[in-house]
Phi, psi and omega in degrees: 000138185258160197265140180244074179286146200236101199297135154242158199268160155252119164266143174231146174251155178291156176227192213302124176092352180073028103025039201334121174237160185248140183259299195213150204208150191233136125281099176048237116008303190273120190264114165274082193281132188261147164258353166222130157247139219259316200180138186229146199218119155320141195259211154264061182098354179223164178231153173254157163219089164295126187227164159233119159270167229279006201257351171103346179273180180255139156231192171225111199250141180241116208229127209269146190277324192273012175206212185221044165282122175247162167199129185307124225232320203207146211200097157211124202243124212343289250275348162289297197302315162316325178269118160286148163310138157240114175270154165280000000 
């Protein structure tokens, strides 16, 4: 399966370490304000972010070290999470 990246604009604040961290991020038009960032990881030349936005999904931003190229990585949205199993 091929991978599709999808370039997002990011505003960020320094975080741990003076760090760029994402506060908020656009899908086209549409503004995601992150409300957690869940977790972070060192790349190849990049850096990660798993966050939750304020719309309740997960995503995952991939942010390049060497410019200020971000690109959207990952998608997942609460509303998966939100369905329980029904026994019969």
């Amino acid at each position: 399966m091929a991978s599709r990246k999808i370039a997002v604009r990011v505003e960020c604040c320094p975080g741990y370490g003076g760090e760029q961290t994402p506060q908020r991020f656009f899908l086209g038009a549409r503004a995601v304000q992150v409300d957690d960032v869940i977790d972070r990881w060192p790349g190849d030349g990049h850096g990660y972010f798993k966050v939750r936005g304020d719309d309740r999904a997960f995503y995952i931003l991939r942010h390049e070290t060497s410019g200020d190229d971000w690109e959207l990585t990952l998608y997942q949205s609460q509303r998966l999470n939100d369905v329980q199993p029904t026994s019969i």
